[in-house]
N, C-alpha and C positions, 0 to 999 in steps of 0.2 A: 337957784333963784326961784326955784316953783313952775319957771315955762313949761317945765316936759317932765311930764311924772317917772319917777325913780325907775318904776318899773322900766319905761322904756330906755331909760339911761343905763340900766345895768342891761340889757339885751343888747343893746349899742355897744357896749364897750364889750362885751362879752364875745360878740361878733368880729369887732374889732382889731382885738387885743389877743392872744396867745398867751393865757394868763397862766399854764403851766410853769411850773420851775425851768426849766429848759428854755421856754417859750422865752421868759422873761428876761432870761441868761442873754439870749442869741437878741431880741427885740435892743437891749441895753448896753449889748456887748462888754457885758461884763468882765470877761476874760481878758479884756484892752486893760495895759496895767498904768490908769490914770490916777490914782487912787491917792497917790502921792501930794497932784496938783490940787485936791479937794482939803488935804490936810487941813490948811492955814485959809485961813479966813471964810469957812464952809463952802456950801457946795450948791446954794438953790444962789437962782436968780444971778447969777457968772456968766458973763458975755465976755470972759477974757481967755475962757478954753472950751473944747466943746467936750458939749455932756448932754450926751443921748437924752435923759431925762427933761431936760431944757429944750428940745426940739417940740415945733409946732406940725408936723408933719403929717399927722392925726384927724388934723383938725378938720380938714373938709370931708371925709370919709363920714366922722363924727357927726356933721350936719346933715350932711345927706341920709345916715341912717335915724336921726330922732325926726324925721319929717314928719 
């Protein structure tokens, strides 16, 4: 939306985030064999199973670092 320049948004999340492969793996728990339940009818925006990807859990870290 333009409030917080990129720059500091990508240092936020960078801080953040464990954006390694690994990182990513274990953040997403990919390993979890859900992958089934995502088949049919896609996978964003599903409050009917949980998916890591979908969690808010981020969020205030995330504002406290773009301050």
């Amino acid at each position: 939306t333009g409030t917080v320049a990129e720059s500091k948004l990508e240092k936020a999340a960078r801080q953040i985030f464990d954006l390694r492969p690994a990182g990513i793996i274990q953040m997403l728990d990919l390993k979890r064999p859900i992958y089934r339940q995502t088949a049919a009818y896609g996978h964003m925006g599903r409050t009917d199973i949980d998916l890591p990807w979908e969690r808010l859990d981020k969020v205030d870290a995330l504002k406290e670092a773009v301050k």
